[in-house]
C-alpha positions in Angstrom: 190.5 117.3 84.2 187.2 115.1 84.8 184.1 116.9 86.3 183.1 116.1 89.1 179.4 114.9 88.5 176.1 117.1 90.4 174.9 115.4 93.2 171.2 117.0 92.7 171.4 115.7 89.2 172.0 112.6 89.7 169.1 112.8 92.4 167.0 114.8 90.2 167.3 111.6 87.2 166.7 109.1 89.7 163.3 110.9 91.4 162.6 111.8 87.6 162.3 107.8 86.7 160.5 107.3 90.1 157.8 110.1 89.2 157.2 108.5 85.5 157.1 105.0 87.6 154.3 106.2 89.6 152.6 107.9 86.8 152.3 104.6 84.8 151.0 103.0 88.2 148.7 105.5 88.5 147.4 105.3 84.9 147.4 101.3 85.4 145.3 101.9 88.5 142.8 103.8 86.4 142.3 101.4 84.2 141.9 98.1 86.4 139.3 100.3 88.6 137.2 101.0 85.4 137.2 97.4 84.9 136.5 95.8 88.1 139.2 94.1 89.0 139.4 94.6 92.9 142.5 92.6 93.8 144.5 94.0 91.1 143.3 97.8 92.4 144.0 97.3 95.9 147.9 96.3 94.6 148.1 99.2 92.5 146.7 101.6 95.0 148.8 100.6 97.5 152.2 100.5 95.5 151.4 103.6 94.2 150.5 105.1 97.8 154.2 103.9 98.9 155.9 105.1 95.9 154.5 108.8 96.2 155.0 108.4 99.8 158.5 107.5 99.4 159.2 110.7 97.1 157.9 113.1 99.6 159.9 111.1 102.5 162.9 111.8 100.3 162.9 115.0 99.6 161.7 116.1 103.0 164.9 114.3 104.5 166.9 115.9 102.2 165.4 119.2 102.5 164.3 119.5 99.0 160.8 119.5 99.6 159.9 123.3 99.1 163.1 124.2 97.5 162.1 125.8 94.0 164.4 123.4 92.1 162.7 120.4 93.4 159.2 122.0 93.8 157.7 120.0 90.9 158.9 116.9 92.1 156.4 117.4 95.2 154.0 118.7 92.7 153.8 115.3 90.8 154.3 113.0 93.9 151.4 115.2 95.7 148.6 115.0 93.0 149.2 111.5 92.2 148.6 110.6 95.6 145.9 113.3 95.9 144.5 112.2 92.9 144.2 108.2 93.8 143.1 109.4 97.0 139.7 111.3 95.3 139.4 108.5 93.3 138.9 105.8 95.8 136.7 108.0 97.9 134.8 108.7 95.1 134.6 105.2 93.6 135.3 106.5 90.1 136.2 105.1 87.3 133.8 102.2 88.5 132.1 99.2 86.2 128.9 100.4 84.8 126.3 98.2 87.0 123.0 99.7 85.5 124.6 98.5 81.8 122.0 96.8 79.7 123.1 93.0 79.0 124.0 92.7 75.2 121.0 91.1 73.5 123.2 89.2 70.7 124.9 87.4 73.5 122.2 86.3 75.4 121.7 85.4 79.2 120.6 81.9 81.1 117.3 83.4 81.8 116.7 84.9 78.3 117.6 81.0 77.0 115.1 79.1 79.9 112.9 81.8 78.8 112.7 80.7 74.9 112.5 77.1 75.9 
C-alpha cells in the first residue's frame, strides 16, 4: 500500500526553498548596497520585503506561525526582514565616500594640473 505523503512536509520543503530564496536575496542585497548601486537595491529590498512578508502571511493563515515545528521558519523570515530593515535605516554596507582617489589612475584635475 502507498503512503499517503505529509501535508506539513511537503509545506515544510516548499517554505524551506523560499527561506534559502530570500537568503540569497538578502546576501545579493548586501552586496549591491556596499557598491552603490541604488536601483538595483531598491529591487532587492523590496523583493526581499515581499518574500519574508509572504512567509509570515503563510504561516499565520495556516496557523503555523508559533507552532514549535515551524518556529524556525518565522525565525529566518523575521531576521531577514529585521535584518534589511536595520540595514536601510542604518545605511550600512554603504560606498566609502571619504576613499582617497587611486593615484596610479589619475583624475581630470590631477591631468589639467600637470599641463
Amino acid at each position: 500500500m502507498a503512503q499517503k505523503p505529509n501535508r506539513y512536509k511537503i509545506m515544510e520543503r516548499y517554505m524551506t526553498f523560499a527561506l534559502c530564496l530570500d537568503a540569497i536575496l538578502f546576501i545579493l542585497y548586501m552586496i549591491v548596497a556596499g557598491n552603490g548601486i541604488i536601483w538595483l537595491k531598491v529591487i532587492l529590498t523590496l523583493l526581499c520585503l515581499a518574500l519574508s512578508g509572504a512567509l509570515l502571511w503563510f504561516l499565520y493563515v495556516t496557523r503555523e506561525l508559533l507552532r514549535q515545528r515551524s518556529l524556525w521558519i518565522t525565525a529566518g523570515a523575521g531576521a531577514i526582514a529585521i535584518c534589511l530593515l536595520f540595514s536601510l535605516l542604518l545605511n550600512f554596507p554603504s560606498p566609502n565616500k571619504y576613499k582617497q582617489a587611486d593615484p596610479q589612475e589619475g583624475s581630470a584635475y590631477q591631468v589639467i594640473e600637470q599641463i
